[in-house]
DRENBALO-839082 format. One record per residue (C-alpha): residue number from 1; residue in one letter; x, y, z. Coordinates in Angstrom, 3 decimals, padded with zeros to 6 digits. Each point is the difference from the previous one (the first is absolute). Example, Ala and Ser with C-alpha at 12.3 -4.5 7.8 and 13.67 -1.06 7.14 Angstrom:
<recs>
<1,A,<012.300,-004.500,007.800>> <2,S,<001.370,003.440,-000.660>> 
</recs>
This chain:
<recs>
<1,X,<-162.509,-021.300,018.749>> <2,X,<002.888,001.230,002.423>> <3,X,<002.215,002.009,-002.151>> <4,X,<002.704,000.216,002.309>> <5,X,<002.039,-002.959,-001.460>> <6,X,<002.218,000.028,-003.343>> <7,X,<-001.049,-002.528,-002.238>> <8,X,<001.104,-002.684,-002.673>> <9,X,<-002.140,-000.671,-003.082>> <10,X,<001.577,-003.180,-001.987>> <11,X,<-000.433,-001.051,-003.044>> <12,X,<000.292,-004.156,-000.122>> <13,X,<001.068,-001.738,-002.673>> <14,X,<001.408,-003.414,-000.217>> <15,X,<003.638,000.875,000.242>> <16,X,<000.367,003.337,001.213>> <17,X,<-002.109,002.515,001.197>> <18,X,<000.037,003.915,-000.054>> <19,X,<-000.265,002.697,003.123>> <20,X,<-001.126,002.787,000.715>> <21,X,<000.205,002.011,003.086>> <22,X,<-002.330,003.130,001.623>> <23,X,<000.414,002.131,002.390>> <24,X,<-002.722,-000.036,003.352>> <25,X,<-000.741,002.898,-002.191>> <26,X,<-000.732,-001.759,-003.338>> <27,X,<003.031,001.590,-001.753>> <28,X,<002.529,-002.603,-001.913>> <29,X,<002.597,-000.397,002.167>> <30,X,<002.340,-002.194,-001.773>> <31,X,<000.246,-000.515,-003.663>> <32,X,<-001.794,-003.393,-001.070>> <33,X,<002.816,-003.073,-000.150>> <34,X,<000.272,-003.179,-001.019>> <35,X,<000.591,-003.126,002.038>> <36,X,<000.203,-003.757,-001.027>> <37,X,<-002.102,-002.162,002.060>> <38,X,<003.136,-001.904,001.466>> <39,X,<001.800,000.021,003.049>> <40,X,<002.512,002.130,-001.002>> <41,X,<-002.689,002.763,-001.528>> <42,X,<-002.519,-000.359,002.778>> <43,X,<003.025,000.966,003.005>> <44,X,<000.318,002.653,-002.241>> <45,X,<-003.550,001.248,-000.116>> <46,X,<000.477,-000.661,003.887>> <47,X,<003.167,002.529,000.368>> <48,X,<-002.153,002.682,-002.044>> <49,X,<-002.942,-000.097,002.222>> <50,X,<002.044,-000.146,003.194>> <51,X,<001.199,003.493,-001.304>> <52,X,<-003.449,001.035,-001.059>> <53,X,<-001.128,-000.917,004.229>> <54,X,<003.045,001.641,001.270>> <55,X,<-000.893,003.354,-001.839>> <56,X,<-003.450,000.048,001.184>> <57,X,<000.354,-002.006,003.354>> <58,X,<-002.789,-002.170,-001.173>> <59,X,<000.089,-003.513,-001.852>> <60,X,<-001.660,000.647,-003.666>> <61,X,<-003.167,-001.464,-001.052>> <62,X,<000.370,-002.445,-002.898>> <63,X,<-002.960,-000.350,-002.327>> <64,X,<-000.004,-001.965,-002.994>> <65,X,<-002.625,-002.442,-002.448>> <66,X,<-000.980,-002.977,000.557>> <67,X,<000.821,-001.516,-003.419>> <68,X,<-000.054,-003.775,-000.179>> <69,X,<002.759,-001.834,002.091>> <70,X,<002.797,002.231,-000.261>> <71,X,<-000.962,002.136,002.491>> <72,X,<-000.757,-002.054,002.687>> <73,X,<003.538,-000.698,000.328>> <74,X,<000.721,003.845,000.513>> <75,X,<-002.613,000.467,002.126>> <76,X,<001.333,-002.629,002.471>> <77,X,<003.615,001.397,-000.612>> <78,X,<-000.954,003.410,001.667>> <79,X,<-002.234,-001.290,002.620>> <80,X,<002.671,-001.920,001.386>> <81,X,<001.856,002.909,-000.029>> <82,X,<-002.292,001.783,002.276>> <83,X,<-001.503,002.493,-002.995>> <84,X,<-003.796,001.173,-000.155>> <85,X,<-001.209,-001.876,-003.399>> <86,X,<-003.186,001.217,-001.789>> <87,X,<-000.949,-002.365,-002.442>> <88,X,<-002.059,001.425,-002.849>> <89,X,<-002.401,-001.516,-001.966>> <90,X,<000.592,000.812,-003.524>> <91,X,<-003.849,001.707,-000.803>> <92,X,<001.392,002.574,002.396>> <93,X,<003.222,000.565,-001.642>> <94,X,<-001.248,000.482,-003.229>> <95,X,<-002.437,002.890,001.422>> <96,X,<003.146,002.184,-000.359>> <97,X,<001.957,-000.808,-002.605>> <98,X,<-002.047,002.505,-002.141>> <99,X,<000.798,003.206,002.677>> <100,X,<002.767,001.119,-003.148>> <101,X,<-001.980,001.638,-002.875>> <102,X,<002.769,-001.280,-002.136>> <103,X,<000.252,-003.780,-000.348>> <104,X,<003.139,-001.217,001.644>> <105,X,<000.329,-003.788,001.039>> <106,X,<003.241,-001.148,000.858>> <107,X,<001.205,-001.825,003.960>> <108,X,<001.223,003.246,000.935>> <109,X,<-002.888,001.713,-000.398>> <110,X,<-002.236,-003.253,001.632>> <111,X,<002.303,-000.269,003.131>> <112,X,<-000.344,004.017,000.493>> <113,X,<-003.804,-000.701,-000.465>> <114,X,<-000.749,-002.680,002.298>> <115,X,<002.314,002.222,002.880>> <116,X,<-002.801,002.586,-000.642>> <117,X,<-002.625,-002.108,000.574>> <118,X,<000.876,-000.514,003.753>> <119,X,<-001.202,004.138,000.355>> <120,X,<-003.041,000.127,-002.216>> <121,X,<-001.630,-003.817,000.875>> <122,X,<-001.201,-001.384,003.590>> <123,X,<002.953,-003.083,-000.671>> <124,X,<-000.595,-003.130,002.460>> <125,X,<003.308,-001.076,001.282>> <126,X,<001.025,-003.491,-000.500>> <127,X,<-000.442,-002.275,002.709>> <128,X,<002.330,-003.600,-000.608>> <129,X,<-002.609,-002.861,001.023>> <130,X,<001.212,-003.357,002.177>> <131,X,<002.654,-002.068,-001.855>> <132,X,<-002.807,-002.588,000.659>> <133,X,<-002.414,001.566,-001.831>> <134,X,<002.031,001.021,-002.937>> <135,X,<001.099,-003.420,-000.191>> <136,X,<-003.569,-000.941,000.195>> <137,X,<-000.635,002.809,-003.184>> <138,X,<002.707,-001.211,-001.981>> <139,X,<-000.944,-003.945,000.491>> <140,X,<-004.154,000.864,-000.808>> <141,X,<001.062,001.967,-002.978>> <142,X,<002.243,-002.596,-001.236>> <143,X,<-002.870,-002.403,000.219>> <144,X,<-002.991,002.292,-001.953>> <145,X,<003.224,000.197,-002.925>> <146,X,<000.343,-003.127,-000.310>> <147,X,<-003.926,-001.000,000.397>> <148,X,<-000.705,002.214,-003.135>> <149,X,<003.106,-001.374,-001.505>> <150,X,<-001.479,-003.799,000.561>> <151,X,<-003.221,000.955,-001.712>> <152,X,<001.701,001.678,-003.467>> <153,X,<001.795,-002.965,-000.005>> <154,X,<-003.181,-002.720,000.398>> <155,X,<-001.461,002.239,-002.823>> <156,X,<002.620,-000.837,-002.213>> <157,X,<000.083,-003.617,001.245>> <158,X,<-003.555,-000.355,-000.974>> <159,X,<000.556,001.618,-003.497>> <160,X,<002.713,-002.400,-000.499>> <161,X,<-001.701,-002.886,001.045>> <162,X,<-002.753,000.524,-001.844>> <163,X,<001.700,-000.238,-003.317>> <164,X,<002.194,-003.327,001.045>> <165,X,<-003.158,-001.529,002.242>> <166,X,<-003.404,001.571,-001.134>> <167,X,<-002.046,-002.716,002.551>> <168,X,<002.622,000.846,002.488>> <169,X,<-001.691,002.750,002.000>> <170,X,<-003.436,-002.665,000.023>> <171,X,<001.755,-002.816,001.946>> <172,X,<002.030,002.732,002.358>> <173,X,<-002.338,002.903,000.214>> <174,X,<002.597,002.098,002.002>> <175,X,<003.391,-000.507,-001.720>> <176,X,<001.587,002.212,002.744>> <177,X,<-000.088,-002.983,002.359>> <178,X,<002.268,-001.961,001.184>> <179,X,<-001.073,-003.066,-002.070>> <180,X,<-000.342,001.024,-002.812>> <181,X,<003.261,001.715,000.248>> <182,X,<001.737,-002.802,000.539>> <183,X,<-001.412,-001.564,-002.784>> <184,X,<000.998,002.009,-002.378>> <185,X,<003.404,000.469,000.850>> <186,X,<000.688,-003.852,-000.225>> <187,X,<-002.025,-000.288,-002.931>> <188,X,<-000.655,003.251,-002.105>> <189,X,<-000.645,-001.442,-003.382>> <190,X,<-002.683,-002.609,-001.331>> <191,X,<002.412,-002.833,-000.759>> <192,X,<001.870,000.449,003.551>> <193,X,<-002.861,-001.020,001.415>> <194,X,<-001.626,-002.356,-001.843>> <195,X,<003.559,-001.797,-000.043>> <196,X,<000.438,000.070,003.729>> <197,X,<-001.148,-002.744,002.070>> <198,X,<-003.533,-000.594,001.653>> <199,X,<001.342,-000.605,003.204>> <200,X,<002.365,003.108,000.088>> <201,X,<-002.734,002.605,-001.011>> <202,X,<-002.333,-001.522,002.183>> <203,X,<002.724,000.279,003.229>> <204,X,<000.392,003.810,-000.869>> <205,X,<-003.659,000.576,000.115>> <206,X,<-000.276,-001.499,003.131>> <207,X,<003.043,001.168,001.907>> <208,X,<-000.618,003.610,-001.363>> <209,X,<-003.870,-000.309,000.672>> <210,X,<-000.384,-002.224,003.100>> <211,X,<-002.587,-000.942,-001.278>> <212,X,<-001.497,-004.114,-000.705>> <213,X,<001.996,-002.663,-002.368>> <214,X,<-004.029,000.731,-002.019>> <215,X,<000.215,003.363,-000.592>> <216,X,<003.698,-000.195,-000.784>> <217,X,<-000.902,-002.938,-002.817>> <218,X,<-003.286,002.191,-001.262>> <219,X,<002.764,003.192,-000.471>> <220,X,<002.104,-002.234,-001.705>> <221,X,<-002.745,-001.045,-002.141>> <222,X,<-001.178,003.381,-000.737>> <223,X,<003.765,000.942,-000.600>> <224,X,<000.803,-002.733,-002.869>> <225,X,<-003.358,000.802,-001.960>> <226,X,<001.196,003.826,000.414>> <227,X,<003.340,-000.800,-001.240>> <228,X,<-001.364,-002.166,-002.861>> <229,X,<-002.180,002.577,-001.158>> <230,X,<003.092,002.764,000.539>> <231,X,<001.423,-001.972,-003.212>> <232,X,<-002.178,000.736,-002.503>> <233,X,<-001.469,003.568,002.002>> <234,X,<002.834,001.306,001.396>> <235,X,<003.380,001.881,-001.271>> <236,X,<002.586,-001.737,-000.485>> <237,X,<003.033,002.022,000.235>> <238,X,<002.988,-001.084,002.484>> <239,X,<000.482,003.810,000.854>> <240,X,<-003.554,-000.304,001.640>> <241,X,<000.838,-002.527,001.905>> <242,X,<002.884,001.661,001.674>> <243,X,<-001.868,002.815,000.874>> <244,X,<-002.694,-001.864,001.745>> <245,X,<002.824,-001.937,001.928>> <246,X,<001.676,002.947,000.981>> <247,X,<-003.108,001.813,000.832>> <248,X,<-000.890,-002.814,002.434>> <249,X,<003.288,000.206,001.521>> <250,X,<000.004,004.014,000.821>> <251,X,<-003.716,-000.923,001.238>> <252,X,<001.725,-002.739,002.354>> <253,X,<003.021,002.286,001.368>> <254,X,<-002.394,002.922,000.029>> <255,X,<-002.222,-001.921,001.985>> <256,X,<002.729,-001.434,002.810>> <257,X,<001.805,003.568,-000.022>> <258,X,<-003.987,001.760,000.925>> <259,X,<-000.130,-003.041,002.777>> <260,X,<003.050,001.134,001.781>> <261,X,<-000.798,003.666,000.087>> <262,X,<-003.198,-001.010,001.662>> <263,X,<002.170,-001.479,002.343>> <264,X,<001.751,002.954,000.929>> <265,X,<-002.910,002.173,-000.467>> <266,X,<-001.480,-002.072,002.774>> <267,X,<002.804,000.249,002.174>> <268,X,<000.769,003.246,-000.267>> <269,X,<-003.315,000.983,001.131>> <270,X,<-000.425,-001.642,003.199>> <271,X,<002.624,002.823,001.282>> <272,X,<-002.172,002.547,-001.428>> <273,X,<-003.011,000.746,002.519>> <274,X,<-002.124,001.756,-002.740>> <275,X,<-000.552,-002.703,-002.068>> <276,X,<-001.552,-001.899,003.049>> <277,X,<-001.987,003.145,000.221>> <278,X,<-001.511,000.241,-003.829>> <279,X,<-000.369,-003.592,-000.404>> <280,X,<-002.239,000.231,003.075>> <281,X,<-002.420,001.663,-002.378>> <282,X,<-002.553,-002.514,-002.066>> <283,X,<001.040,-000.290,-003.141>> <284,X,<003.365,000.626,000.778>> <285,X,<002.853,-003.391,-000.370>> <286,X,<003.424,000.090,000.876>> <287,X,<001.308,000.727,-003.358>> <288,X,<-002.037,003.174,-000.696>> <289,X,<000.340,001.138,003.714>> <290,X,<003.841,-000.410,-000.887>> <291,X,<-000.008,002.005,-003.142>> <292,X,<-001.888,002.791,001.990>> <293,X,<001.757,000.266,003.042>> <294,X,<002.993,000.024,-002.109>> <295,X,<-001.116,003.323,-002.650>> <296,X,<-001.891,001.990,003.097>> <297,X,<003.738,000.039,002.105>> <298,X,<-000.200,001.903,003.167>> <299,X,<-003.818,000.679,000.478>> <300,X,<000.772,003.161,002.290>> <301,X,<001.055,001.943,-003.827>> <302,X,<-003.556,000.393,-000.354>> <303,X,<-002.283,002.489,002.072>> <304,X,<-003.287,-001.365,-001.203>> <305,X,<-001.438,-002.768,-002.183>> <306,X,<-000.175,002.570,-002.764>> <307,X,<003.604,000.323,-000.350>> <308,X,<000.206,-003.642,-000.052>> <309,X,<-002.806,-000.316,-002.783>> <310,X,<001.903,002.449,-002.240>> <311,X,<003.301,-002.090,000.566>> <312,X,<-001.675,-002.931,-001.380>> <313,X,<-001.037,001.856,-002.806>> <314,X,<-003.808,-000.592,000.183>> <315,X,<-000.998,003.534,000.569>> <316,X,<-002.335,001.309,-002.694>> <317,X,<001.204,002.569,-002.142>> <318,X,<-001.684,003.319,-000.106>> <319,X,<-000.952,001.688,-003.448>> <320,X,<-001.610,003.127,000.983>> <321,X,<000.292,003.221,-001.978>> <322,X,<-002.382,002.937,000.239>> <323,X,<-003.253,-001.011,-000.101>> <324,X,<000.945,-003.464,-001.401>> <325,X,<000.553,-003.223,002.563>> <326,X,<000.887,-003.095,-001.031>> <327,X,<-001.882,-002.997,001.309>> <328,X,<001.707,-002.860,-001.730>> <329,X,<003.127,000.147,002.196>> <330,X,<002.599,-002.598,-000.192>> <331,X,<002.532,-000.950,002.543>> <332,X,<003.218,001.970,-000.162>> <333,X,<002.008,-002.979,000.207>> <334,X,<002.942,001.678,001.312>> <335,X,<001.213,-002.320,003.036>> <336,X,<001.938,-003.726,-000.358>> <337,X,<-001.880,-002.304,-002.512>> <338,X,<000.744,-002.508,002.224>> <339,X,<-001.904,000.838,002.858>> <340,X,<-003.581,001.100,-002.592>> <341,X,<000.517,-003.609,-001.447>> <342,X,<000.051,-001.539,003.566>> <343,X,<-003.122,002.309,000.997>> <344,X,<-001.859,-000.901,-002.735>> <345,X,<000.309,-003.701,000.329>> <346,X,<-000.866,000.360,003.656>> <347,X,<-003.131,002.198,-000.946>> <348,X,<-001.182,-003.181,-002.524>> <349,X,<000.375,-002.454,002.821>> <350,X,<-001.732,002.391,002.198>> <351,X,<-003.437,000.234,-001.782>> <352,X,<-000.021,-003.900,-000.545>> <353,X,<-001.884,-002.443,002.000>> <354,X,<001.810,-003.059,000.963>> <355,X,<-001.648,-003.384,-001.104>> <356,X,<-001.781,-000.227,002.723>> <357,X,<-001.727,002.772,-000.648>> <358,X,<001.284,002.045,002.476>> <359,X,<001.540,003.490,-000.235>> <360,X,<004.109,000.596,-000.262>> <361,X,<-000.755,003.259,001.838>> <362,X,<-003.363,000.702,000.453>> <363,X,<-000.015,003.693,000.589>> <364,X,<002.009,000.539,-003.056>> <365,X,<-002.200,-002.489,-002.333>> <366,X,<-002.898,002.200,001.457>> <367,X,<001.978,003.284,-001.464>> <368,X,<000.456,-001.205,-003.416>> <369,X,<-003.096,-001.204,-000.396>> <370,X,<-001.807,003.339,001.416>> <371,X,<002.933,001.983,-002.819>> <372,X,<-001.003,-002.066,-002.855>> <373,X,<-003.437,000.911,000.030>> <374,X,<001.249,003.432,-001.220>> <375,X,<003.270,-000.865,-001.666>> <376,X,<001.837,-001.987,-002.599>> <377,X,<001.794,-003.332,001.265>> <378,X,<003.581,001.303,-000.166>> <379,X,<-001.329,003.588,002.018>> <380,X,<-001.667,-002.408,002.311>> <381,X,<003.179,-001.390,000.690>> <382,X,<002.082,003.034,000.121>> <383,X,<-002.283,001.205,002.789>> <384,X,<000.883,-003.485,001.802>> <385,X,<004.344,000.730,-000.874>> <386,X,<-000.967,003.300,001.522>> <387,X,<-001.895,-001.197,003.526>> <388,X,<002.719,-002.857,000.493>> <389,X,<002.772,002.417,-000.021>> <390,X,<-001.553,002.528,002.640>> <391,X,<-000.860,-003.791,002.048>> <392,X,<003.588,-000.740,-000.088>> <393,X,<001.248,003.682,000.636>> <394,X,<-001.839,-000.465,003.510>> <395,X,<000.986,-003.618,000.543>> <396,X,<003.594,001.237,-000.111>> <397,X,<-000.275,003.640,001.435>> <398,X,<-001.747,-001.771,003.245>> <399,X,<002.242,-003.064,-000.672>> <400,X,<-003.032,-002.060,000.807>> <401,X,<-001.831,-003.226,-001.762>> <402,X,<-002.631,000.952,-002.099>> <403,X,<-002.573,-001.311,001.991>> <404,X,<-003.537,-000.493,-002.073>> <405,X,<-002.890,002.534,000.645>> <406,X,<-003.145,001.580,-002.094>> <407,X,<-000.148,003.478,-000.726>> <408,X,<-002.955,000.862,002.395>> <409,X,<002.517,-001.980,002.587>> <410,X,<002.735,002.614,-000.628>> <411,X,<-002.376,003.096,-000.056>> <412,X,<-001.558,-001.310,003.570>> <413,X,<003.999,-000.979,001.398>> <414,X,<001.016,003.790,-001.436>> <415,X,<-002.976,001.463,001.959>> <416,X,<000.660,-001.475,003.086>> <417,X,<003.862,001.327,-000.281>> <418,X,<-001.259,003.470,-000.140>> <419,X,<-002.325,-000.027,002.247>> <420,X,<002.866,-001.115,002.255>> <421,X,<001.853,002.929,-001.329>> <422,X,<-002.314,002.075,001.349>> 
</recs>
């Protein structure tokens, strides 16, 4: 690290944060202070570090902790204003909080702490992506929320609808659709349905189905004998009957609000090359492709597919001590969750066959299936997260297509480049 520059370690909280600055020589420079996180605290943070470059002809370094989404904020404050951000991760910044024998914990002591870090650890600066693809983060994100949000909420649907509608779940196996939804949000309880019309229930089947006038009458059918039974089977409680109204409802708007961020997922990432690029890969649709593009950033932060593995957090950890090593390894699981989840549903799609009966990607089918001979399922698979990520660290170094070649291919096309070499 270049020690030339006097830096900034801040401690972020939500409304205020604390300084501290060091000298190029490490030494505290200034006291730590206190600034609010408004305009009027953040100019003066501003007229301190103007000072603080004047006195050492050099703009200071500012390094503080990634913690949660107040700092993002911050960080986007300063690099507007043309300061050097390091943003640590906070595994690293708790590596020094124990340098004091004595236990002291307070922001003065944390701000003076993460300053320190910028001499003793190898700190990546912080590189702001494309407003397109931070737009493109923030809309994917959004999306996998709200997805996970959907399902808690069809869990408790299903518990609830069980108790009004126990035969409920036979006539609509997947209460999550659209349907069934509508069903029961016109008609949640027993008696609201068995005093509703034929004709209407049948015209909701059908206009929510598009399906046939028959299968919309046999539904119905199914329905009444459901509700019937509900009388005698089911719990009758008017509180219950809310609930599976209003679940039905949050289902509905949940539903519409995860169909427009598709939307804009979609167009937001036909300005973004990469996508193009991953989804070129088997395996690989739009919406993953999107969610990818969108956690990797600028491609050029990363030296080699290692780094890139480690970001993503499926690097096995290493338990080695004396003559003791540890062969039942996990992944650290220290990058975005976001970007493992999308991984790991591409690796699933990967090692399927399509129905008919042809490979979603060959080469890689070929890889688990050779890995799985020796391994468990889930390591299998892990070995497949770990291959797709080096595939798309050289789609998007070489910002190429993947283009679709066997191993004994590659080896021959790598020989022949050498030999060129030569």
């Amino acid at each position: 690290m270049n020690n030339f520059y006097p830096v900034v370690g801040v401690d972020v909280a939500k409304e205020f944060c604390f300084y501290c600055v060091l000298s190029p020589d490490g030494k505290k420079y200034l006291e730590p202070f206190k600034a609010f996180n408004t305009k009027k605290g953040l100019d003066f943070v501003l007229n301190k570090l103007e000072k603080v470059e004047k006195a050492f002809n050099r703009k200071p370094a500012i390094v503080l902790e990634s913690t949660g989404h107040y700092s993002p904020r911050l960080v986007h404050f300063f690099c507007k204003n043309g300061f050097e951000v390091f943003l640590v991760n906070p595994l690293q910044s708790h590596s020094i909080k124990n340098s004091y024998i004595r236990k002291v914990k307070n922001d003065k002591v944390d701000a003076e702490e993460l300053a320190k870090l910028y001499f003793v650890c190898d700190l990546r600066k912080y590189h702001p992506s494309k407003n397109s693809i931070e737009n493109l983060k923030i809309f994917s994100r959004a999306f996998s929320n709200l997805s996970e949000q959907r399902v808690t909420i069809v869990n408790q649907l299903i518990s609830a609808v069980d108790q009004v509608f126990p035969g409920f779940t036979e006539v609509f196996s997947t209460v999550s659709s659209k349907t069934a939804i509508e069903l029961l949000v016109n008609y949640s309880s027993p008696d609201e349905l068995l005093n509703a019309t034929e004709e209407d229930v049948v015209s909701l089947i059908r206009s929510c189905s598009r399906r046939s006038l028959e299968y919309a009458e046999k539904k119905y059918k199914l329905l009444v004998k459901c509700a019937k039974d509900a009388k005698d089977t089911g719990v009758d409680l008017a509180a219950l009957y809310e609930i599976v109204r209003i679940y039905a409802q949050n289902l509905m708007y949940i539903d519409n609000k995860l169909q427009e961020l598709e939307k804009l997922i979609k167009e937001c990432a036909i300005t973004i090359p990469e996508v193009d690029l991953i989804s070129s890969i088997p395996g690989f649709g739009k919406k993953l492709s999107a969610i990818i593009a969108s956690e990797i950033g600028d491609i050029s932060r990363f030296d080699n597919a290692k780094q890139l593995v480690a970001y993503c957090g499926i690097d096995p950890s290493v338990k080695q001590s004396g003559n003791f090593t540890g062969t039942k390894n996990k992944f650290t699981k220290r990058g975005s969750p976001y970007i493992r989840k999308a991984l790991y549903i591409a690796a699933i799609i990967s090692v399927r066959k399509a129905p008919n009966g042809k490979c979603v990607n060959p080469v890689i089918y070929d890889y688990y299936q050779e890995k799985i001979k020796s391994k468990s399922r889930k390591q299998a698979l892990g070995a497949v997260m770990n291959k797709l990520v080096r595939i798309i660290f050289s789609v998007l170094k070489n910002n190429r297509s993947f283009v679709l070649i066997t191993p004994e291919e590659q080896v021959a096309l790598y020989r022949s480049k050498i030999r060129k070499v030569a």
